[in-house]
Each structure stands twice: as C-alpha cells, then as structure tokens.
N, C-alpha and C positions, 0 to 999 in steps of 0.2 A: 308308346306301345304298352297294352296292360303285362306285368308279368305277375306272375303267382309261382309260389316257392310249390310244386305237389310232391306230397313222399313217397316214391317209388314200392316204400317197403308197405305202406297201406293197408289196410283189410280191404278198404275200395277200390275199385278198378281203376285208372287213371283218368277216362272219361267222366267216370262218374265227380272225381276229387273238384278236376276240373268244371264241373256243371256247376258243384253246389259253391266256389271259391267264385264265379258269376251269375250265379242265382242270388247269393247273399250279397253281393257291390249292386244290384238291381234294387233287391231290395229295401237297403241302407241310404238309396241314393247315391252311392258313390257313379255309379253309369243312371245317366238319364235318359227320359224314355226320347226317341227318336234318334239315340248317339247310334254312331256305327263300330261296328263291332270288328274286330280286326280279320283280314281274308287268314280262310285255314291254312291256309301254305306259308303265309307269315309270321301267322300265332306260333304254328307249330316249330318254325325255325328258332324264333323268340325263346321259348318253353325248351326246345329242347325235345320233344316228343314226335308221334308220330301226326300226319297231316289227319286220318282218319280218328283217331282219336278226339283231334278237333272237332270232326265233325258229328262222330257221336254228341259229344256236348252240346252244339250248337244246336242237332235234332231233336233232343230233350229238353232243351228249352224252349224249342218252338212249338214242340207238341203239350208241352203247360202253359203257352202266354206269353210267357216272360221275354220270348224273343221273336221275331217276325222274318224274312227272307224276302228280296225280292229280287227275279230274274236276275241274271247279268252285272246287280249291284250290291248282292252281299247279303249281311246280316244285319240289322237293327233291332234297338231296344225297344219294349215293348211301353204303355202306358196301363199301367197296375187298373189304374181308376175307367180307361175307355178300349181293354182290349175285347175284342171281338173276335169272336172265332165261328165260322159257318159249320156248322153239324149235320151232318147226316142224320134224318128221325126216322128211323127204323118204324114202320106201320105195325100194326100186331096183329098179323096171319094166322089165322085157324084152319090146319090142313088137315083135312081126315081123309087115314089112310084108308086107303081101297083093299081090299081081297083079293087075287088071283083066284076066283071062281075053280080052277081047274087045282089047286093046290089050299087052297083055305090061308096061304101066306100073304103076309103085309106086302105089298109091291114099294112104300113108302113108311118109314115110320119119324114123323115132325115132332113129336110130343116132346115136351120142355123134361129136363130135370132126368136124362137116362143115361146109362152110361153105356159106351159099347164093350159088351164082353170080350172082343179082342184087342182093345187098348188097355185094359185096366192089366197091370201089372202081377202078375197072379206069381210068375217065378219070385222075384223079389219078394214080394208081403209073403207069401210061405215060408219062405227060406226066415226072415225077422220072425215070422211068429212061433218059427221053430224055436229060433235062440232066445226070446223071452219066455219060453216054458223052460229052455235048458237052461240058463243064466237067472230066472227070476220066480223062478218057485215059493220062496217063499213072501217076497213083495205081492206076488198076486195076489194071499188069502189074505190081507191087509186092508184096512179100511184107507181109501183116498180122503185126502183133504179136499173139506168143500170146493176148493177154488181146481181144483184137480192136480197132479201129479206137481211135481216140481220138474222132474226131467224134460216133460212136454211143455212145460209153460216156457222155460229154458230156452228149446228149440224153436217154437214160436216165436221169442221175442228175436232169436237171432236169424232166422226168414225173417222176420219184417225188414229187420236192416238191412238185410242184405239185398232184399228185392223191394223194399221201398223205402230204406232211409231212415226208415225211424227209430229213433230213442228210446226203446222199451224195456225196463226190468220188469223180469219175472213174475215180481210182487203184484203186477198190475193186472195179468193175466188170469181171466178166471173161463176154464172149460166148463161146458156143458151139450149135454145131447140135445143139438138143433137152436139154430137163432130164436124159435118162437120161445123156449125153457127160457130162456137166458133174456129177452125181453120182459118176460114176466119176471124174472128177480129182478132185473133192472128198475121197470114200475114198483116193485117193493123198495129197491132203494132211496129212490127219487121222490115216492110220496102220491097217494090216489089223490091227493087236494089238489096237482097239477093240472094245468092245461096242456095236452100234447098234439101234436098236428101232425101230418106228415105229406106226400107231395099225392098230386090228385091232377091227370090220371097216376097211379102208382100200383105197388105189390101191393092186393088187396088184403092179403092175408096180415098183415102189417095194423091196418084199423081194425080188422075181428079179434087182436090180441087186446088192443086199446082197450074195444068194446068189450071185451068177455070180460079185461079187470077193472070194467065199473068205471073209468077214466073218461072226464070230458076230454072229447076227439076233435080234431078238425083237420079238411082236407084242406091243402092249400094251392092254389092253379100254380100253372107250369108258364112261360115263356119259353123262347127260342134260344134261351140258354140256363134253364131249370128253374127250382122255386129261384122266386125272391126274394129279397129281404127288404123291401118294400110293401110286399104282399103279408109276410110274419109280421110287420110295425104297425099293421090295423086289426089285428086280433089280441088278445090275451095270452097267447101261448108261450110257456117257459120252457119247453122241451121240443125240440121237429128230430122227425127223421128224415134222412133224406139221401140217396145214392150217387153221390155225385159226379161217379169214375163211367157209372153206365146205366142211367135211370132206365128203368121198367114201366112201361114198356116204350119211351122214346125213343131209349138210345144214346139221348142225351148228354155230352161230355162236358160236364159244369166247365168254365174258362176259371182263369185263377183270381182273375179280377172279381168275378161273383163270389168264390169262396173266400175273399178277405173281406166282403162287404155281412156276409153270413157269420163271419167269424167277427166281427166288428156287433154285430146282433147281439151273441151269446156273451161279449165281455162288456155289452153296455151296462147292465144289471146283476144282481148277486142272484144265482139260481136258473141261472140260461144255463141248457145245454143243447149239443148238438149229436143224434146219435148218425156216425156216419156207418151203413152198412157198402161197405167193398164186398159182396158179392160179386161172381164172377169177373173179379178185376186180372187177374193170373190168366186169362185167355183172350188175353189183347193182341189180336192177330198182326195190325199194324200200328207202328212205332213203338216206341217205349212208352214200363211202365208210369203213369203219373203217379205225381206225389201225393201222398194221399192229407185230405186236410188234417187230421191228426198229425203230421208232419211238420205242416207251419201256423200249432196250435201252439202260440207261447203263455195263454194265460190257463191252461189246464179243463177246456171248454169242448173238448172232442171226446166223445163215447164210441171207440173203434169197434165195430163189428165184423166177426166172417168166418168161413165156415169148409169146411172139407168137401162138404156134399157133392158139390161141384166138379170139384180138380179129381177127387177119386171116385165117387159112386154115391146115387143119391138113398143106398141102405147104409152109409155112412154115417151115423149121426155124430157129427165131431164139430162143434162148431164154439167159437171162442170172442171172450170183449176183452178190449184196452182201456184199465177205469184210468181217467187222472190221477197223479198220486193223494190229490187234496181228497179222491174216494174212496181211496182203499181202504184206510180206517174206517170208516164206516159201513163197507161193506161188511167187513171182517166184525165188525160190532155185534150189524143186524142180523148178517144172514150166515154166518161161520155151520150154522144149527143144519144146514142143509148139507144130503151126503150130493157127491158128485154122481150125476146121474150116467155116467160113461165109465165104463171097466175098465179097471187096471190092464185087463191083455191089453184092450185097444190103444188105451196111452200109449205101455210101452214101446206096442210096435210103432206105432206113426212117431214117437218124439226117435226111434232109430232112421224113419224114415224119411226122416228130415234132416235128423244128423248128418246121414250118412252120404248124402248129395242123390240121392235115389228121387228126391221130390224134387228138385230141379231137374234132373233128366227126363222126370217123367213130363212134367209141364212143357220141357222143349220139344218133345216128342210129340204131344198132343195139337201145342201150336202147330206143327208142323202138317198132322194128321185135318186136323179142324181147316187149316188151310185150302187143303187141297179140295176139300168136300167143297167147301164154299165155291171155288172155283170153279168146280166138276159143276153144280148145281145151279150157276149164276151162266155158263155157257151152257147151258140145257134150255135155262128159259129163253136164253139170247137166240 
C-alpha cells in the first residue's frame, strides 16, 4: 500500500499535498504507467484521511493525464509518452444579436470579452479603493517601478500557488497594461532576429503583434490535441506561443503528455522558449484547475502569461508575465527604462484584492454564475 507522510499544518489543502506526493512518484517513475492505484476507501484508511479527499486527488490527476479510471475497476496510471485524452472542440459561433423592434434592446448579447454589470464586484473594489487613497496617499504620487508595484507582484505570485501550484517569486513578475504591451517588451527581450510561431487556427490578434514588431511569424496547424512538436521540429522557430489550458478558438485541453514533448522542444536547444498564455484559465466550469506548464517547467523554458481582463472586466487593463529567473536579469538590464504602464491606485487596489481572498470569492461566484447560463442556454437549444 503507497503511504505518504501529508502535513496537516500545510499552506496546501490535503488534496492537493496528496496529488502532487502521486504526481511526482508518476513522474520519477516510482508508479508505472498501467499500475493500479489504491481504492479511495483504502488509501484513505491507510493515510489516515478522509475518503473524499482521495478523491479530489485522484480527480486532478485524471483531469491532467497522469491518471486514468475505469468503471467498477478503479484508478490506473497513466502512460506520459501515449496518454490520450478526447476533447470536446468548441466551433467558433458568430451570434449577432437581434433588437426588440418594439424597445431598440438586445434580446441576446454573445460578444466575447464583456463583463456583466451585476456580477462585477462594485461593493468590495469601492470600499479598497477607498482605503488605498486613505492608507496610500502618498505611494500614489510615486513613480512605479518598471516591473510594477512590488505589493502586486507579491500577491500575484502567491495566487499562482495557491490556485495552480507554482513556484513564483516576485522578482519574476512583471505588470503591464494588457497581454499585447507586455508581448511587445517580451519581443524586445528575446530579440527581432528570432523566429516566432504561434498556433493556427489561433488568437489572431497574437501574429498582428508578431507582425507590427517586424518579426518573422509562423502559424503552426493544430491536431486533435493542440500544436505539436512534431509540427515546431520542421520549421526554424525559437519561440511559439501557445494556450494550452483552453486554445482559441478550439477549446482544446493540451494532455500532459503533449506538454512534456513541447517542453522537451524548448530544452533541446539554447534559446527555445515557450510563451504560455493561460488566459481565461480561472473559469474552468468543470473539474479542477490544470497545471499549468510553467509548473513542470524544470529547465527555466516557460514565459507565463495572463491577465485580469477576464475574471474582472475587460476596461481592466491588468495583465502580468512569469520570466524564468535566467531572465530577469536581463530584463531588468534592457528594459528597467520603461515606466509601468498601470497606476499605482489600480496596483494597489487589486494586490488588496487578492490579498484579501475577495478574488477567490469573486471567481467561485462567477463559476457559479457562468454555470448556470450555460445550462439555462444549452437546455434552450435542447
């Protein structure tokens, strides 16, 4: 029977401790792919814990690869190199909404990127941006450091761990108003001599950036389980972007097996990188969140991207990158000269409103809310 020591007193939930304590024996090989995995009512006797707890764990790893279920006969381990996962690919519907003739109102409004005015949190963000003028008077007439605030990069780094695991200090975090600002300092980072690719069909607005900084571009086809890196091994490209958690417009949930073959791409050579944007990854209606590849990025080859726009409103411009540490030095070389294009109030308030669990509330709320529409919507057309 497997046991693992979990610390109760953790920052981690006990689920979670438990995933990553058989994510990492998966990974190492210590569990091989096809073993079985112990029933939750045994583990949990074993461990000491609760039976649900198991099964959170065991859910999270099904829903990244690493683990498999079948009816009546359990859990098993997954195969890194031939997991397979069937996806649902979302079509990409253009709904234009109609008028009520008799009222001049939208009867439907489908358009991407809007927030509804009665979900957005308007008591809380008031009430914070009260107390950063009564508390922060004078930090506001203060010039931000290029990388933006240190309090917000702070709270940033500690959502990521908390809501996907990762290892991020502060130093790595650099704000900016909107992923496209923040892509073009990156292309300054990295170098206009590069070759950069990104996924096709994709965010178009993604190669207009390519293309506006002068950079040879290339699109790269999609499979039934995103790029590949089969696909990236016949071109020249040193840089791809690519969404792994929820391509645009597929839908597409990269399997974990793909993202170590991708991540196997960027550490073959000196000067691969990968930038992942997790866009709208925080409104994962079902299962839990995945890990995102920056997470079991061990040679320093992942460029984390993402953005507020989303979760709070898209007059938002808040959006933020995770450089490796082998980059920040050179960010900070090249590009220190630039002011941070986002105000001090707005730092202030959002790194409160992260601190202070109000962005986690807000996101279970909205899952919740996003839910239901779907539902409402999906028995409409039924």
């Amino acid at each position: 029977m497997l046991t693992y020591t979990l610390q109760k007193n953790s920052s981690d939930p006990l689920y979670i401790s438990l995933y990553k304590c058989l994510r990492n024996d998966i990974r190492s090989g210590v569990l091989h792919a096809g073993e079985r995995l112990p029933s939750k009512r045994a583990f949990a006797v074993n461990l000491g814990i609760s039976v649900i707890t198991v099964e959170n764990a065991y859910e999270r790893l099904c829903d990244e690869g690493y683990v498999f279920s079948m009816p009546k006969r359990g859990y098993y381990v997954g195969d890194l190199k031939e997991i397979r996962q069937t996806h649902e690919v979302a079509s990409e519907v253009k709904v234009i909404a109609k008028k009520d003739v008799s009222t001049g109102k939208l009867l439907a409004d489908f358009s991407s990127n809007e927030c509804d005015p009665e979900a957005f949190p308007f008591s809380v963000w008031s009430h914070l941006l009260r107390q950063v003028l009564n508390e922060r008077r004078n930090q506001l007439l203060m010039n931000s450091p290029g990388s933006g605030l240190w309090e917000l990069r702070e709270a940033i780094a500690q959502h990521l761990k908390a809501y996907h695991g990762m290892e991020v200090l502060p130093e790595q975090v650099v704000i900016g108003a909107g992923t496209e600002y923040l892509m073009g300092r990156l292309i300054e980072l990295l170098g206009f001599d590069l070759t950069y690719a990104s996924e096709d069909p994709g965010y178009e607005r993604i190669a207009w950036i390519f293309k506006s900084h002068g950079v040879k571009h290339l699109g790269i086809s999609l499979d039934e389980f995103g790029l590949s890196e089969r696909e990236l091994e016949l071109t020249d490209a040193q840089v791809v972007h690519i969404s792994p958690s929820h391509q645009f417009p597929t839908g597409i949930v990269m399997p974990v097996s793909r993202r170590y073959e991708l991540l196997g791409w960027a550490s073959a050579k000196k000067g691969h990188y990968i930038i992942e944007d997790d866009y709208d990854s925080e409104y994962r209606i079902t299962g839990r969140p995945l890990s995102t590849l920056q997470s079991i990025d061990a040679e320093g080859k992942v460029i984390y991207m993402n953005t507020f726009t989303k979760t709070l409103a898209s007059t938002m411009r808040v959006s933020y990158m995770v450089l490796p540490l082998k980059l920040c030095a050179s960010f900070e070389k090249k590009l220190s000269f630039y002011s941070c294009t986002v105000s001090n109030f707005e730092q202030y308030a959002l790194a409160a409103f992260l601190k202070s669990g109000a962005f986690e509330t807000h996101l279970n709320r909205m899952r919740r809310l996003l839910a239901r529409k779907r539902d409402t919507l999906l028995s409409l057309i039924e």
